[in-house]
C-alpha positions in Angstrom: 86.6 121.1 99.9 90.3 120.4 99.4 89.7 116.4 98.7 88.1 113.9 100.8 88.1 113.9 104.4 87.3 110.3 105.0 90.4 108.6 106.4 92.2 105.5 103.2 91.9 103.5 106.0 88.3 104.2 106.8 87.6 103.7 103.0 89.3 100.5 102.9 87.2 99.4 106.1 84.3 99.9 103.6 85.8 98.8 101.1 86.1 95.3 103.1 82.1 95.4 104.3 81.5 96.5 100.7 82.8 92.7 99.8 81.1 91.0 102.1 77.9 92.3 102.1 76.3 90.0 99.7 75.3 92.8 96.8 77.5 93.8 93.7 79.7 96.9 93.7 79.7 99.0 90.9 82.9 101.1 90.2 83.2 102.8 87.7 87.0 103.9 85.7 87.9 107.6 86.5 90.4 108.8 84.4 91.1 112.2 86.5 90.2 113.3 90.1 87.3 115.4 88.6 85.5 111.9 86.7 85.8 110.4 90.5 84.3 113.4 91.9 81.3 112.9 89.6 81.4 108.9 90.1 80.6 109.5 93.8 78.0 112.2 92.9 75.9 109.8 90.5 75.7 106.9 92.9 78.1 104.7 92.8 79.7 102.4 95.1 83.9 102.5 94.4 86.0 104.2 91.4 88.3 102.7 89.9 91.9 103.6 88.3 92.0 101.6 84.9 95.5 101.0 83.6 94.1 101.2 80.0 92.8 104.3 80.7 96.0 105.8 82.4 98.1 104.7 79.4 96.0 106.1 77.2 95.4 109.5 78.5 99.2 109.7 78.5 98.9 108.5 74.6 100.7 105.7 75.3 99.1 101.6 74.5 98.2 99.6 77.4 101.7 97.5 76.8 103.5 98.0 80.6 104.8 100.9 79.4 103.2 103.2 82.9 105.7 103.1 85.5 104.7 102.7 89.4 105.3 106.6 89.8 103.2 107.6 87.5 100.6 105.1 88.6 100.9 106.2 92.2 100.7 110.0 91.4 97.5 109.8 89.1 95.6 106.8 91.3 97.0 109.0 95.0 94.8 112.1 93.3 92.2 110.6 92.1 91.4 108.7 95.2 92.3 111.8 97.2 89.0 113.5 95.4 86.4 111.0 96.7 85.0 109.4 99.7 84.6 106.5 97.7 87.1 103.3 97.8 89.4 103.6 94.9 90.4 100.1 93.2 93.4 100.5 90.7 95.1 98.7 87.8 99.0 97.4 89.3 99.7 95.6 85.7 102.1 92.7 87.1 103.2 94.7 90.1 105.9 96.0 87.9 108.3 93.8 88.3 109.8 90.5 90.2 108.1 89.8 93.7 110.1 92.1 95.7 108.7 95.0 93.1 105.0 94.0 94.1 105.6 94.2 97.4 107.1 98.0 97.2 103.8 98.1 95.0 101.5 97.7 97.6 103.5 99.9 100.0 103.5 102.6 97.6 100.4 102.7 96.8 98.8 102.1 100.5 100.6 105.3 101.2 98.8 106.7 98.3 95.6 106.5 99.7 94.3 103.6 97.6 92.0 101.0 98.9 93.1 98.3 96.9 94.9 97.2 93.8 94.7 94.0 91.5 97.9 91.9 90.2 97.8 90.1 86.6 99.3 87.0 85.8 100.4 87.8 82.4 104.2 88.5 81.3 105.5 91.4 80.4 105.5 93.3 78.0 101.8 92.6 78.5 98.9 93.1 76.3 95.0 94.5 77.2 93.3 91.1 78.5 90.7 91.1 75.5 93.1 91.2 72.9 94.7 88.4 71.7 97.9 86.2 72.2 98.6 86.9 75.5 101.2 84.8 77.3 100.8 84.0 81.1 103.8 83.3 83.5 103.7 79.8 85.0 101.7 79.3 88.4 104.2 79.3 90.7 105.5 83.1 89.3 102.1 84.4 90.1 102.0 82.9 93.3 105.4 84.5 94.5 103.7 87.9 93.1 100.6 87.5 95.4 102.2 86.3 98.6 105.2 89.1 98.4 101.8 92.0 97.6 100.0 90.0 100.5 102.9 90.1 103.3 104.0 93.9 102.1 101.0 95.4 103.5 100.3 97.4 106.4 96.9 97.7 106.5 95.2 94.6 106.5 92.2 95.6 105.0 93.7 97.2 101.8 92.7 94.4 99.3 94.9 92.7 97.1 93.1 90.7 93.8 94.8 88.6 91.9 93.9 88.7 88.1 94.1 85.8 85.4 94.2 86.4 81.8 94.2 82.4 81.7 90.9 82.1 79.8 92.1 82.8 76.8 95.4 81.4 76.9 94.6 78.2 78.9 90.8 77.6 78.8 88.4 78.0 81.1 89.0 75.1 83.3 92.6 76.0 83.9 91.4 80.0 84.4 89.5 78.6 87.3 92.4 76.5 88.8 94.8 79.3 88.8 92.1 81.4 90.5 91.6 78.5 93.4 95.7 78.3 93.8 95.7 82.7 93.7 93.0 82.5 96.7 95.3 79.5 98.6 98.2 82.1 98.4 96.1 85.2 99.5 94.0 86.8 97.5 91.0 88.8 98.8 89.4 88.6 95.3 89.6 87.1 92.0 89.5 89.1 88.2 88.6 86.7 86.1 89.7 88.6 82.3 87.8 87.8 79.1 85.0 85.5 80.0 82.8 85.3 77.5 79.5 84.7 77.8 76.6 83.6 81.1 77.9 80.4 81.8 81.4 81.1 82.1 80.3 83.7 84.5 78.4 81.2 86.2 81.4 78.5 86.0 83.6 80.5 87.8 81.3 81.5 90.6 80.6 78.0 91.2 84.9 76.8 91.6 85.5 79.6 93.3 84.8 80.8 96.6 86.2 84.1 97.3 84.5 87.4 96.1 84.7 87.6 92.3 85.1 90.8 90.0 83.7 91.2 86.6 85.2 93.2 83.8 82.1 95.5 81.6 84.6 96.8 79.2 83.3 97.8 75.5 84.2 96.2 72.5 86.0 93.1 74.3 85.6 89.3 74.5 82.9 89.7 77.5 79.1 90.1 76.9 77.8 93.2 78.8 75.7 92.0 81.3 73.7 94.3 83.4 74.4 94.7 86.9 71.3 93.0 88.4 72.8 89.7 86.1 76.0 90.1 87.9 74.8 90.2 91.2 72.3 87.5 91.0 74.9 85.2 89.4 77.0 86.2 92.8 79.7 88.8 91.9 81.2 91.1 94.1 82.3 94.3 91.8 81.6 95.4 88.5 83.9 97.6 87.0 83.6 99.7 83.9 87.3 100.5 82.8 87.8 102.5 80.2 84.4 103.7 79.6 84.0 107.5 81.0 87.7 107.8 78.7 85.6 106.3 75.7 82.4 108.9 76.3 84.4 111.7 76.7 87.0 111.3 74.0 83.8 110.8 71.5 83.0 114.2 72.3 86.2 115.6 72.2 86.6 114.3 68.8 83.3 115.2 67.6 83.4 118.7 68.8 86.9 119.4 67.3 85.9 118.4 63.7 82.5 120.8 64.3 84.4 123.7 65.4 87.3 122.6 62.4 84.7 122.8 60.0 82.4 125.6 61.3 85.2 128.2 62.5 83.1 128.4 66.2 82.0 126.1 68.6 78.6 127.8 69.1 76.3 124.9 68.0 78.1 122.9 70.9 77.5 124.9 73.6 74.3 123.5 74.6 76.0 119.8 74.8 78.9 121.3 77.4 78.8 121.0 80.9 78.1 125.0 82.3 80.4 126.8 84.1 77.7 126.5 87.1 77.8 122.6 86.8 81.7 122.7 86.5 81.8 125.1 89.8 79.8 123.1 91.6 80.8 119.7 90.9 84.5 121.6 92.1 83.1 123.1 95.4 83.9 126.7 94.5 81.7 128.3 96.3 83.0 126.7 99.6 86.7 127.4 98.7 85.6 131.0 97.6 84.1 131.6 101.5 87.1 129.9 103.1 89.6 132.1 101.4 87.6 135.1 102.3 87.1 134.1 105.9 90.8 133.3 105.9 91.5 136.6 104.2 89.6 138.7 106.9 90.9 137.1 109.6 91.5 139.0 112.4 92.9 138.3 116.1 90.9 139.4 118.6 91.4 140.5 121.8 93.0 143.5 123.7 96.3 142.9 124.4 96.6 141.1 121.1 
């Protein structure tokens, strides 16, 4: 009830032995604190805060255009409504350096268990598009060690993302990645690799837990978790992809109940009102407000 009651710091703690314990971690995006709710209930091990996702659901491109507020509020709630570590999208850090570091402060205090930094310039564009332009090594380096030293806790995770592969090549992706891990890094994001054997290339030249990006209709073949952890990733993530399901349906069932006046022939496709109530803990809130209701003080003289 009322959130999570695991400590951020306790969840970052995991978060860490989560990384080092040899298996993959599979986080899925959550686009709202309810999505994370349900990420936890299904199984999984971490959520994570997509900035695709984010800028979409506030109709806006993935182009930099989120601000570090906004970022804070929605990722601060969303980790807030699971025990689970919450990873989430910083873009560039939104800014020079000194804007990374304040970052990583704002977000720590958020209740975040990590975030990841992207070497691309702004304004940037999603990683599996194309034409995007990354800053020069030594930028992204100042970017890491300012998120790096900002932090309070050290086990809240800073990964340092490289969009080089597509600008660059593959061989120069995997440099930048060795020079991001010399500055700091906990973990590399290693955008737009395309098929097995770049996987598999960049495990080999780097040594430093890895994350792998399962996002639909990109650059990357979707390879199945027990691939991923047998090549020797660290975390899966699946951005955008509980965003994707659900606006599907949205869309769908607006066009049924636009041409057939009602919405009855969907019904049986929603999630119930029982579901929805207990996926929220209702119940439990419903018998703390009464016991909270009929509270008495006891006692004589009272």
């Amino acid at each position: 009830m009322l959130g999570s009651t695991v400590p951020p710091a306790a969840k970052r703690a995991a978060f860490r032995a989560g990384l080092a314990s040899g298996r993959l971690l599979r986080m899925p995006g959550a686009f709202s604190p309810l999505v994370a709710r349900l990420v936890q209930e299904t199984g999984f091990d971490g959520v994570y805060v997509s900035g695709a996702a984010l800028s979409a659901d506030l109709a806006l491109p993935d182009i930099g255009l989120t601000t570090l507020s906004e970022v804070a509020a929605r990722g601060g709630a969303i980790a807030q409504a699971t025990d689970l570590p919450t990873l989430v999208d910083a873009d560039t850090g939104f800014g020079e350096p000194l804007n990374a570091a304040r970052t990583v402060r704002v977000l720590e205090q958020a209740g975040l268990a990590g975030l990841h930094l992207e070497d691309q310039v702004n304004p940037k564009r999603c990683g599996h598009l194309d034409h995007q332009v990354v800053v020069a090594v030594p930028e992204m380096l100042g970017r890491i060690r300012a998120a790096v030293d900002a932090r309070t806790d050290p086990d809240f995770v800073v990964c340092a993302r490289t969009d080089a592969r597509g600008v660059e090549g593959l061989v120069a992706a995997i440099d930048r990645a060795k020079a991001y891990a010399d500055a700091g890094a906990d973990m590399i994001f290693a955008e737009a690799l395309t098929d097995i054997s770049e996987f598999e290339a960049f495990r080999a030249g780097v040594d430093i837990p890895l994350l792998a990006n399962m996002t639909e209709f990109g650059k990357s073949t979707l390879l199945d978790a027990a691939t991923l952890e047998e090549l020797g990733f660290n975390v899966v993530l699946y951005p955008v992809t509980t965003l994707r399901i659900a606006m599907g349906a949205v869309e769908a069932g607006l066009r049924t109940i636009a041409a057939q006046g009602t919405q009855a022939s969907l019904v049986p496709a929603m999630q119930t009102r029982a579901r929805l109530y207990e996926l929220l803990d209702y119940a439990e809130y419903n018998q703390f407000d009464s016991s909270v209701f009929n509270f008495t003080v006891g006692g004589a003289d009272q």
